[in-house]
N, C-alpha and C positions, 0 to 999 in steps of 0.2 A: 047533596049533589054527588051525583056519580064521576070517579075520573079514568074511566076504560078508556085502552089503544085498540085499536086494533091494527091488525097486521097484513097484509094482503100480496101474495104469491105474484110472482109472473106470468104464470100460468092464468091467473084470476084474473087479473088486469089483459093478457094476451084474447081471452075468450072473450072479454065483454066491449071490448073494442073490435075486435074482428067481426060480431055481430051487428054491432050500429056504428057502421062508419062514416055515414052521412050523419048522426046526431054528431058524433065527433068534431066535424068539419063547424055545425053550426053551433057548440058551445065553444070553440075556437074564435068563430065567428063572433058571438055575443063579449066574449072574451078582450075582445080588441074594440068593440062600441063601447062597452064600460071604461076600459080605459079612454077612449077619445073623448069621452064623456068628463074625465074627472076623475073616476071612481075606483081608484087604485093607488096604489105606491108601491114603484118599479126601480128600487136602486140599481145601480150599476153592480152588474156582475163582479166577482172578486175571484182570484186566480193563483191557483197556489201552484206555483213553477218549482223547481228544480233542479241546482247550479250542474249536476252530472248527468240530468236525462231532460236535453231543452227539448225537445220533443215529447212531452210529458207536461200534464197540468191537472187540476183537481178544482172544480170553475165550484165556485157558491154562489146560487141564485135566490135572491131573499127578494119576497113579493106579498104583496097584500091586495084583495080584488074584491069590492062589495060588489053592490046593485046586486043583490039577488043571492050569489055568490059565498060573498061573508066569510071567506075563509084567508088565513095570511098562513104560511110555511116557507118551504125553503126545500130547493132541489141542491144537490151535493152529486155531482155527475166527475166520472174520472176519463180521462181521454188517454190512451197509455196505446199509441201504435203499434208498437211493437210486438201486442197480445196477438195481432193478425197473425202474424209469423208465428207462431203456436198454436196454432187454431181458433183461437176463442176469440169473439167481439171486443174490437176498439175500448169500447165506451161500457160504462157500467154506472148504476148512480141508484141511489134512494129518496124519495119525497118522503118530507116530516110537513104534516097540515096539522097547523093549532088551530086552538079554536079564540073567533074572534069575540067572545065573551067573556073568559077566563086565561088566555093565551095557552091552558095549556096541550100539550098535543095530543091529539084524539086517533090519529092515524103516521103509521108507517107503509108508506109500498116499493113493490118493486119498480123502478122509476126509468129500466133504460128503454124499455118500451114505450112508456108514455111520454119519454121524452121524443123518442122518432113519431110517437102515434102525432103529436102535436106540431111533430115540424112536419108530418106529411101534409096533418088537415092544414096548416096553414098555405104551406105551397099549393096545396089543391084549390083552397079558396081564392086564392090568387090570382092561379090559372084559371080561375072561369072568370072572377072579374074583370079581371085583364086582358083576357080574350072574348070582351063582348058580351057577355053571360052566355057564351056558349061552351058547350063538352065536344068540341068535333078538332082534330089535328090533322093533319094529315102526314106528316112523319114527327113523332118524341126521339129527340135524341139525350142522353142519358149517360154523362161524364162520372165518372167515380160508379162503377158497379159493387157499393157494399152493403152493408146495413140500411143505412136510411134512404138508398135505393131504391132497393128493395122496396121500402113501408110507402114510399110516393107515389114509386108503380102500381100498388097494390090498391093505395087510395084513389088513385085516378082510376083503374079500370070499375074498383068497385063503386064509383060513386056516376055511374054511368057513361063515361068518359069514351069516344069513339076512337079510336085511334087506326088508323090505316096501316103505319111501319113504325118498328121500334129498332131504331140503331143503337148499339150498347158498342162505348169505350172505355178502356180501365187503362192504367198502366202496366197492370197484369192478366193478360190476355184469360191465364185460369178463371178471374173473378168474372168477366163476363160470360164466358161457359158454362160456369158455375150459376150466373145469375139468369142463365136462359133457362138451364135445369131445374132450380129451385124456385124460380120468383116468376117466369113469364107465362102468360097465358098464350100459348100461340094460336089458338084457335080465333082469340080474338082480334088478332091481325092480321092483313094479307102477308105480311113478310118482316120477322125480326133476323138483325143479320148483325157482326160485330165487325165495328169499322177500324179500319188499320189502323188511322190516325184521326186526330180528335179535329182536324183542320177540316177533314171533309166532312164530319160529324156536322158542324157547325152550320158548314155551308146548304147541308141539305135539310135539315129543318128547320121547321117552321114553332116549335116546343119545345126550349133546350134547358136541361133541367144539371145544373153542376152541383153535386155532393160529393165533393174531394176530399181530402186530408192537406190541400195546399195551404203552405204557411205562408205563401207570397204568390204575386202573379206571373203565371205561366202563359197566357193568352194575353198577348195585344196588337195583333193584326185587327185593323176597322173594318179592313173590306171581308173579314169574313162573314159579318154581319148584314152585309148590302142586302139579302133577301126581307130584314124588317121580324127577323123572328123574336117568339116570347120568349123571356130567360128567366127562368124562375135559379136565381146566384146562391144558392144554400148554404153556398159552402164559402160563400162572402169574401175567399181572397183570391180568386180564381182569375179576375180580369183588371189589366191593365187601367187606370184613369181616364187615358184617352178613350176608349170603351165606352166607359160611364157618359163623359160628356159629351158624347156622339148619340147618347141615348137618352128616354124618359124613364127617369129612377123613379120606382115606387119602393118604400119602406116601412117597415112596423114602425116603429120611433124615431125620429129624426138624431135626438140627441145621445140616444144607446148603440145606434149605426156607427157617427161618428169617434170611435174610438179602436183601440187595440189593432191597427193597421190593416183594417178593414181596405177592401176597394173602395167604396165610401169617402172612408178616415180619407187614402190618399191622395183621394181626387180632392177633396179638401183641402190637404195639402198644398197641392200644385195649386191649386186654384188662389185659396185664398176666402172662400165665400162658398153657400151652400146654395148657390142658383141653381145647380145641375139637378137638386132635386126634385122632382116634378109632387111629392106629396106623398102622403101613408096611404096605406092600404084602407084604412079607415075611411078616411076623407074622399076613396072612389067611391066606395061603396055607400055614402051619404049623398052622395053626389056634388059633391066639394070640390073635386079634381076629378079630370079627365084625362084618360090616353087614347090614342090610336094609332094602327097599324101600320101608319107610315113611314116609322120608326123605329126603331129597337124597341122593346121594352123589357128593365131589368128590374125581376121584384129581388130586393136585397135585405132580408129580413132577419137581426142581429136575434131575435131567439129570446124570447121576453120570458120572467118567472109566475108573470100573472098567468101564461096559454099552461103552464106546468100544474099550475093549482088547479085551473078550469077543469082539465081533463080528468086530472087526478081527485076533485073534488065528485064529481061525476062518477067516475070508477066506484070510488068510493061508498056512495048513495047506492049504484047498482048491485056491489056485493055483500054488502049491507043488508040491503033488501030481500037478496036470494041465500043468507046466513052464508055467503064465502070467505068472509073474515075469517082470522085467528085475534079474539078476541080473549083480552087480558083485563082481568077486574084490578090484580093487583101488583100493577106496574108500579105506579106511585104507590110510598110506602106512608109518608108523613104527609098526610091531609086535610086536619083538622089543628087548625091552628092557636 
């Protein structure tokens, strides 16, 4: 039995996702049916904090995903804010995929990519369930101008996505000038424009997509909501409780939402009971649960280790394929027992 790694660049994983981002979306997709199905083991995340930098954590996401799939690993993603302020990305992380025959690991890649690649396609598969299984908006508005952003916007225009106006808010007015120069297509909408404050943001669309770095909630005014817009909550701590139970929650996992002071968690809190949740994402798309436009709708989706493997197992297969690994015969040194 052979026990090769291979090893796979950013770059590698950057080009094979940028050219199939609708397959992306739907092995995300298949991703989350397996698990509704059964066919996974999804423990809770684990979080290595630090008593002098509480704004700092190192998350371990350990996951197992059959049906088809067959692979279990582990993402190791670093969240470290303060890199912003230096120039360089938040976030940084590596996937380890063993193999589920012999557990041992058969692949290392570069993982911060395929970690936004997976929470774009999930947010994108979201917004079309959720919106009726249509691709048409008529204004995205777009809190948090950074990295994964970026990868949501990118997934929504590429995956045919109509969009009329794109409003962009940050707290640093640079990151949205930044994110019209690097990341927007303006061709493809009648008007992108960057809004002073996030209050009007709100109010004016109908597509509202939050990817913050908030550790707590900043939003809880209800009536900014009255218009009934989609809220794809990314960034999961972004809105008040009252919020939530003002609205039709849909979620990846019921039981992985509720925790780590999630909007979620706190509406839990207050409440008492998880009535507010109207059901997974899963269970629209089976046709299980329903929502509609008469209401808020907020997808709030804690970021599962099974969408990491998916994507990453995928990757994987396609670099594989086209010899883009850095493959190693003799990683393991003692093999014969």
């Amino acid at each position: 039995m052979e026990f090769e790694l291979s090893i796979i660049n950013g770059k590698t994983v950057s080009d094979i996702i940028r050219a199939r981002r609708d397959d992306c979306v739907e092995i995300v997709q298949n991703a989350y049916l397996a698990h509704a199905d059964g066919h996974s083991v999804n423990p809770d995340s684990y979080f290595l904090r630090f008593p002098e930098k509480p704004d700092c954590r190192i998350i371990a996401l350990p996951a197992y995903l059959g049906d088809g799939f067959d692979v279990a690993g582990l993402k190791w993603i670093a969240s470290f804010p303060g890199n912003v302020r230096r120039g360089f990305p938040r976030a940084s992380a590596v996937l380890v995929l063993n193999s589920y025959d012999t557990g041992y690991p058969f692949a290392i890649l570069e993982s911060s990519i395929i970690s936004a690649s997976r929470t774009a396609a999930s947010a994108t598969l979201a917004a079309f369930w959720l919106n009726g299984q249509s691709r048409r908006a008529r204004s995205l508005g777009i809190v948090g101008n950074g990295f994964i952003a970026r990868y949501i916007y990118e997934f929504l225009v590429d995956t045919g996505w109509e969009i009329e106006e794109v409003r962009l808010y940050d707290r640093s007015p640079l990151e949205s000038e930044k994110f019209i120069k690097t990341a927007c297509h303006p061709e493809r909408h009648r008007r992108v424009t960057v809004a002073p404050d996030v209050e009007g943001l709100i109010r004016a669309c109908d597509l509202i997509v939050f990817a913050t770095v908030a550790s707590e909630p900043h939003i809880s005014d209800v009536t900014l909501f009255e218009q009934n817009p989609l809220v794809l909550h990314i960034s999961l701590r972004d809105l008040a409780p009252g919020i939530l139970l003002g609205a039709q929650n849909v979620v990846d996992d019921v039981e992985h939402v509720m925790k780590a002071n999630t909007s979620p968690h706190l509406a839990l809190q207050q409440t008492g009971n998880r009535d507010f949740v109207t059901g997974t994402l899963a269970e629209v798309m089976l046709g299980k649960r329903s929502v509609d436009r008469r209401r808020p709708i907020i997808f709030s989706p804690f970021g599962m280790g099974i969408l990491d493997l998916a994507v990453g197992k995928w990757v994987y297969d396609q670099a594989v394929a086209a010899g883009q690994d850095l493959r190693l015969s003799d990683f393991f040194y003692e093999v014969v027992r």
